[in-house]
N, C-alpha and C positions, 0 to 999 in steps of 0.2 A: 602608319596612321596614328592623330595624336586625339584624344578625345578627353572632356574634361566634364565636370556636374560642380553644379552650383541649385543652391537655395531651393535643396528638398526643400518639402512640409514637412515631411516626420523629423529631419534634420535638429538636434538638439545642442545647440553650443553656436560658433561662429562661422560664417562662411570660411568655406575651404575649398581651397582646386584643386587640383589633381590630374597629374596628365600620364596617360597610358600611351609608354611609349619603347622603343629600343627591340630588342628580339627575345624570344622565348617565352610569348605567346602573353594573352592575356592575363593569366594568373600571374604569372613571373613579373608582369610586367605593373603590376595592382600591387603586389609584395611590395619592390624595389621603390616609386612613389611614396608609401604610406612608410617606410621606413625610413626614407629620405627627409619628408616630412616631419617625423619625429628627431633624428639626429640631428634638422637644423635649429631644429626650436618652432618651427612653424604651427606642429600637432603640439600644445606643453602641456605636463606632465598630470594625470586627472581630467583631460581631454574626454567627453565620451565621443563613440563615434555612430556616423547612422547604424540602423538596423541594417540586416544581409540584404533584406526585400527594398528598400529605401536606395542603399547606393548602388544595389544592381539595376534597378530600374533608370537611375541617372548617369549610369556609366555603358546601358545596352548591354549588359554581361546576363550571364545567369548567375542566378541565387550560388551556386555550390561556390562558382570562382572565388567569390567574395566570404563566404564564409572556410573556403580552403586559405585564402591568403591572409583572413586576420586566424585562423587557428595557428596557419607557421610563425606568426608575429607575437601569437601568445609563447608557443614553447621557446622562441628566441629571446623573450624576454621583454620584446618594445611592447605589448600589448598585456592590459590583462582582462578577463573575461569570470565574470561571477552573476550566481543566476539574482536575475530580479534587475540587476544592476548595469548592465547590457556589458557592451564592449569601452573601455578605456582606456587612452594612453598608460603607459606605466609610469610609477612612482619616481623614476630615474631620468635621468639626461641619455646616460648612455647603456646599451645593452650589455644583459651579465657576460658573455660570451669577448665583450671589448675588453672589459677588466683583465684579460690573460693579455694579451695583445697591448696595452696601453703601456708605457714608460715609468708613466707616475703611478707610485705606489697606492693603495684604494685603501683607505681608515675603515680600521674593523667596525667603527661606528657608521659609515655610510651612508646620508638621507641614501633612502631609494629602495633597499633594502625588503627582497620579497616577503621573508619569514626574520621576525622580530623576533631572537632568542636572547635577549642582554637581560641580565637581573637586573633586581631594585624597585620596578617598577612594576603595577598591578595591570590585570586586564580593565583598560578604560570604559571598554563595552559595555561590565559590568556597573558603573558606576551608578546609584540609586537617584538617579533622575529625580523620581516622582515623589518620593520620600523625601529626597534633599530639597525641594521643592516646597513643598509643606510645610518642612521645618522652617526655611528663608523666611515663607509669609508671617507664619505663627510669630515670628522672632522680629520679622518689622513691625509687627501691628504692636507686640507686645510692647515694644523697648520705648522708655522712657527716655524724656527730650534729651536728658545730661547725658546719652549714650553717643549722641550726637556733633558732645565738644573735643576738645581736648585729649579726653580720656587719662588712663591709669595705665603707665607702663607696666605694671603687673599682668595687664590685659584683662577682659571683664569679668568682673568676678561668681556672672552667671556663669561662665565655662569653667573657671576655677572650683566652682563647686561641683559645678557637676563632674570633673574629671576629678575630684578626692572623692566621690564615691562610686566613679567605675574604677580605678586605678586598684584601690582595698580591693573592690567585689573579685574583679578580674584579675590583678595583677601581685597580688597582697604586696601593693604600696600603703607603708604607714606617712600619712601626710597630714595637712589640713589648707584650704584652699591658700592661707598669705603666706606658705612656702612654694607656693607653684607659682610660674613666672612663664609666661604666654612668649612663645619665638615663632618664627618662620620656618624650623625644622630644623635639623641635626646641625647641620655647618653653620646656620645659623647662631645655635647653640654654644658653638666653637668657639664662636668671631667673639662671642659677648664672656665667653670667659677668658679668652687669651688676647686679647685685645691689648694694644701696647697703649692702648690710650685711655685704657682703664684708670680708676684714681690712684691713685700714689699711699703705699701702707704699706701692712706688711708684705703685702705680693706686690709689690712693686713692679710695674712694668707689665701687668693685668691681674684681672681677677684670683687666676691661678699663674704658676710660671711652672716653668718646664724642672730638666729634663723630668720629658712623659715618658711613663714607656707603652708600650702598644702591644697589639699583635703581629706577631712575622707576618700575618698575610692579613691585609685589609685594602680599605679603599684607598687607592692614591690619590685622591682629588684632598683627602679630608688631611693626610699628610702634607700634602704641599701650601693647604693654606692652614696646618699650625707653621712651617716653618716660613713663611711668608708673615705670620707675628713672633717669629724668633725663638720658637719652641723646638726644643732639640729632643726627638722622637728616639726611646730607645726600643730595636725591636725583642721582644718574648717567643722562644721556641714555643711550637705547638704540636700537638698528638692528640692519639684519640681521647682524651680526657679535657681538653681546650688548652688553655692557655700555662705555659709554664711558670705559673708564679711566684713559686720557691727562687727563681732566677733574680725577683726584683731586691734591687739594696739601696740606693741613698735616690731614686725618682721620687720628685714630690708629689704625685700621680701617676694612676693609670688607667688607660683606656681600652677598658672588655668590653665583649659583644655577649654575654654569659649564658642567654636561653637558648642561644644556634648561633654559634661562631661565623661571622663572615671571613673570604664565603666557603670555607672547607665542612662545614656542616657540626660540626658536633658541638655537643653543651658544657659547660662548667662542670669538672666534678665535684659533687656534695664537699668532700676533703680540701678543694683547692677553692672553693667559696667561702666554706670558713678559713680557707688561711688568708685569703686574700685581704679580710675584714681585719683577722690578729693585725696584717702588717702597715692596712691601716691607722689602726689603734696603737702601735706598737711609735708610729712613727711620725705622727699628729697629719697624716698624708690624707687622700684624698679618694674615691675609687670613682669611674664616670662610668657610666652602667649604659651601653648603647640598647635601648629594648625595639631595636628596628623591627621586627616581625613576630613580639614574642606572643603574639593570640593563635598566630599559626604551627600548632602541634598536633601533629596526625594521627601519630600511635597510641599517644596517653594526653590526660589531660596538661596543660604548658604550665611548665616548672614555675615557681611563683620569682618574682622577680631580686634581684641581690637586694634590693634600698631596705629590703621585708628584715634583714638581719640587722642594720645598723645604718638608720635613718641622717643618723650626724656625720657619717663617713662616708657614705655614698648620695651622688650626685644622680637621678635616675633623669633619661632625656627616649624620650619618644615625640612621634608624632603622626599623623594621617596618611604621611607619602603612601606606606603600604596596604593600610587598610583600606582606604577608599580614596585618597589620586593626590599626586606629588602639587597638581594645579593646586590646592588651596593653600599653599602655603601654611600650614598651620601646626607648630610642636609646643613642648610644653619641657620644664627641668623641674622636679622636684626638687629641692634645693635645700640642706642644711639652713638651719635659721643664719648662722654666720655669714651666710653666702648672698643673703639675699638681696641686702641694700646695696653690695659693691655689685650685683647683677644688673639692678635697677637702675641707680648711677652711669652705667656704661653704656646703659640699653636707652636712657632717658640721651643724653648727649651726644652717642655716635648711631642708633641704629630706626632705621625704618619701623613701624610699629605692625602687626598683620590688621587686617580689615576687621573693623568693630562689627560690622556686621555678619560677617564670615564667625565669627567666634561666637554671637550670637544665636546663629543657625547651629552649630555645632553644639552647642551649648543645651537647646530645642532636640537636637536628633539623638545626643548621647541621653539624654534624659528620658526622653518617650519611648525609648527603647529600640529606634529605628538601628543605634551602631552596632548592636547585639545583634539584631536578625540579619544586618548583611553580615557582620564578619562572621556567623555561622555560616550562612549560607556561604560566603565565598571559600570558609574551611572545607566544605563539602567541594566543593568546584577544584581550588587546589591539590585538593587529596586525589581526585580524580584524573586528577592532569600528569600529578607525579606516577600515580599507578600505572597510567599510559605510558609514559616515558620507559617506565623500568620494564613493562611487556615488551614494548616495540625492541625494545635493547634485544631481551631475553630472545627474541626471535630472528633479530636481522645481525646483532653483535654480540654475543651471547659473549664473549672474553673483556666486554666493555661494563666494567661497575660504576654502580650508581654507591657514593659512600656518602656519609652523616647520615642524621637522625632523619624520621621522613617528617618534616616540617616545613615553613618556610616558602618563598618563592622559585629558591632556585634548587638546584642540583649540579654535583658535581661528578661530574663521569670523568675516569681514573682511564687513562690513553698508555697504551705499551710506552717504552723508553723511548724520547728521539724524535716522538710522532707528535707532537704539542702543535707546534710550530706551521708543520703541514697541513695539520687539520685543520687551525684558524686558516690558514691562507686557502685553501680548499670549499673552506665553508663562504668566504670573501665572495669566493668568483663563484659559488652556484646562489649569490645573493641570500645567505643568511648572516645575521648579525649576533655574533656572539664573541666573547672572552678566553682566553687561557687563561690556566690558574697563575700562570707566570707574569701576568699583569699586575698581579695583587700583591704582590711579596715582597717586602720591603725591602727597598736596594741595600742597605747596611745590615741586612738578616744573615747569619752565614747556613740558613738550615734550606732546605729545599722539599716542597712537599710531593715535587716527582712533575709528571706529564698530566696534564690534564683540562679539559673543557667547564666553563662556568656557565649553566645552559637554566636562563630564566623560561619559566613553564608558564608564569602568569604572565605574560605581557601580549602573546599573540589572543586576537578575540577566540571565542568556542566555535565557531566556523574555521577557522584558518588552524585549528592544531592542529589536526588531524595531516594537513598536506605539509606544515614546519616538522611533524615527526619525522614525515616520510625523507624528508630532505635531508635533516638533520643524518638520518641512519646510513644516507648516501656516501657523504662526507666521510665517515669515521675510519680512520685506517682498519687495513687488513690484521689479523693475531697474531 
C-alpha cells in the first residue's frame, strides 16, 4: 500500500511527498522515505519539518510512529531536534554514520558538523546585539558629513582615540592615537607589513622583510601567507615558559603571541620578555606582539601587554575577532612612529579600507563602556566553560589534562602517545569539529610538543555545551 500527504496547514516550509512504502511496517517504512528525502537533497539542510500530530494526521499513522521515526533520524544524524525549535533537517548532506563508510576523506573543518569545538572563534550567540545596536545609531546620527568621503587610511580617528585609551587602561599600551593604524584584523596586519609591493627603502621588498622567526606552533594560515610574500619563517622551540628566544640570532623580526601562546597555552616569562626587547635593541630589529585574546585571563588579572616595555621596538597588533565576532572585520597595529607612513603608504595603494561606519560604532561602544561590560561578562562565561571542560575530564578521562594557563578560548588536552591522530579522526565521524596540536607545528620545527587535541570552549552557544562535552568525552582514547 503507497500513501502520501501534501499541504498540511500546520506544514511550515515547502511541499513535500512522501510515499510509505516497501515492508517492515509503517515506522520502518516513514524512516526509510524521510531519509531518502534527505540524502537526495529533496529535504535541504535547515528543512523544518511538520509537527508529530500534523504529518500523522496526513499520513493516517499514529502520533508515536511519526515521532518514533524522526527520534531514530535524530540519533542517526539526518535530523536534529531542539525545544522550541521543532524538528529540522540536519546541518549536513550526509549522515555522521556515512563518514566511516565513504571513500573520500571528511576535513576536520566540515560544514555540517554537530558540536563546534575549533578555536579562534567566540560564541556568536553571545554577541551584544542591543548594545552594538545603540552604538551604530549614536555613531550615524553623530558622524559628520566628511566621514562620509574618502576618508584617512589611518582609519577614523574617533576609534583611534578611543582605542589609545582602552589599550593604556586595559592593556598598558603606551601609544597615542597617529601611531595606531586601523586594519581588518591580524592577517590583515600581515599583508600591509610584508607586502612585496610595499615602497622601496630600506625594507625593501615591504614594510618589514624576513627572515622572521615564529613560534614552533602556530597558526598555518598566517605562515603560508608570509611565505606567499617571500618571508622565510624561522621556527622557536617552545616549553612551559613560551617561546625560546635566546634561540633568535640574525632574524630581522619576530613573531610572539606573549599573554597565552597559541595555541599550547602558556605566557611569556617575565625573563624572556625582557630579553626579547635586549635583542630587539640590541639588534635595530623588530618584535610583533600578537594580543589575540589577551583580556581573557581567568586566574589573575592579564599580564599587561609586551609594547608596555619598549614602544619603538614593538609592533602591538589586536583586534575584535575574539572579543566580540571575527564578522566585523576590525583590528588595529600600534606602530612605532618609523613604521607608520610605510604602513600607510601600502595600506593607501594595495589594501581595502574596514567600514567607516563599523569603526565609528566601535569607536561609540568602546567609549560608553558597552566593550568593558561584555568582555567581562564573556570573561565570566569563558571561565565557566573551561571549568566544565576540565570537571567533565576529571570525571569521564581523568588521565586526560587540560595544560596552559586558564585563559583564553581554547584548551589544550594532552592524549597518551600515538593517540592524536585517532582521536581527530574519531571525533570526524561522531560530527565534532576540532584540531590536533599537530596541525599547528611548524613543518621546518624539529621539536614536537607530543599528542594532543586543540578544543575551542567559546564557539559552541550556552545551550549546545553541555551535549559538545559530552561528546567530546566519547571520543577521547582509553589510558
Amino acid at each position: 500500500m503507497t500513501e502520501s500527504w501534501v499541504n498540511s496547514a500546520e506544514r511550515i516550509g515547502a511541499d513535500l511527498h512522501v510515499e510509505l512504502s516497501g515492508p517492515g511496517g509503517r515506522r520502518a517504512a516513514l524512516t526509510g522515505a524521510l531519509r531518502e528525502a534527505v540524502r537526495s537533497g529533496r529535504l535541504a539542510p535547515g528543512t523544518r519539518l511538520p509537527p508529530y500530530r500534523s504529518l500523522a494526521a496526513d499520513l493516517g499513522v499514529a502520533r508515536n510512529t511519526v515521532a518514533d521515526a524522526y527520534a531514530e533520524l535524530v540519533a542517526e544524524g539526518w535530523l536534529t531536534a531542539r525545544q522550541g525549535s521543532g524538528t529540522q533537517v540536519a546541518e549536513r548532506a550526509e549522515p555522521l554514520r556515512s563518514a566511516v563508510r565513504s571513500p573520500v576523506k571528511m576535513p576536520p573543518r566540515a560544514r555540517g558538523a554537530r558540536h563546534d569545538l575549533r578555536q579562534g572563534t567566540p560564541d556568536a550567540s553571545a554577541f551584544p546585539r542591543a548594545a552594538w545596536a545603540a552604538s551604530y545609531r549614536r555613531a550615524l546620527q553623530a558622524a559628520p558629513s566628511e566621514a562620509f568621503g574618502p576618508g584617512d587610511p589611518a582609519g577614523r580617528r574617533e576609534l583611534r582615540e578611543a582605542l589609545t585609551e582602552y589599550l593604556a587602561r586595559a592593556r598598558g599600551v603606551r601609544t597615542e592615537p597617529d601611531r595606531i593604524v586601523i586594519c581588518s584584523g591580524f592577517a590583515h596586519a600581515l599583508r600591509l607589513l610584508f607586502s612585496r609591493g610595499a615602497p622601496a627603502g630600506p625594507t625593501a621588498g615591504g614594510v618589514l622583510r624576513g627572515p622572521l622567526g615564529v613560534e614552533a606552533y602556530g597558526l598555518g594560515f598566517h605562515r603560508e601567507l608570509l611565505a606567499a610574500a617571500g618571508v622565510r619563517t624561522v621556527p622557536l622551540p617552545l616549553d612551559e615558559h613560551g617561546a625560546q628566544v635566546a634561540a633568535l640570532g640574525r632574524e630581522r623580526a619576530v613573531l610572539l603571541t606573549p599573554a597565552h601562546q597559541f595555541p599550547t597555552g602558556g605566557p611569556l616569562h617575565p625573563e624572556r620578555r625582557a630579553a626579547v626587547i635586549d635583542w630587539a635593541r640590541a639588534g635595530g630589529t623588530v618584535v610583533l606582539e600578537d594580543d589575540y585574546d589577551g583580556e581573557f585571563r581567568y586566574d589573575r588579572r592579564p599580564v599587561g601587554a609586551l609594547q608596555g616595555l619598549d614602544p619603538d621596538r614593538v609592533i602591538h597588533i589586536g583586534s575584535v575577532s575574539k572579543s566580540l565576532s571575527p564578522a566585523l572585520r576590525l583590528g588595529w597595529m600600534v606602530l612605532p612612529q618609523r613604521y607608520v607612513e610605510p604602513v600607510l603608504a601600502a595600506k593607501g595603494e594595495q589594501e581595502a579600507w574596514a567600514s567607516v561606519l563599523d569603526q565609528l560604532a566601535l569607536a561609540d561602544f568602546v567609549s560608553c563602556g558597552s566593550y568593558d561590560r561584555h568582555v567581562r561578562r564573556m570573561r565570566q562565561r569563558y571561565r565557566r566553560r573551561r571549568d566544565r571542560l576540565v570537571d567533565a575530564l576529571g570525571v569521564h578521562a581523568p588521565h586526560v589534562e587540560v595544560t596552559g594557563i586558564s585563559a583564553g578560548l581554547h584548551a589544550v588536552l594532552r592524549l597518551p602517545p600515538g593517540t592524536e591522530r585517532s582521536a581527530v579522526q574519531a571525533a570526524t565521524w561522531q560530527g565534532i569539529a576540532l584540531d590536533g596540536l599537530a596541525a599547528f607545528r611548524h613543518p621546518e620545527s624539529p621539536m614536537t610538543a607530543g599528542d594532543g587535541l586543540v578544543v575551542g570552549y567559546a564557539t559552541p552557544s550556552e545551550h549546545a555545551y553541555g551535549a559538545a562535552l559530552e561528546a567530546l568525552c566519547g571520543v577521547l582514547p582509553p589510558e
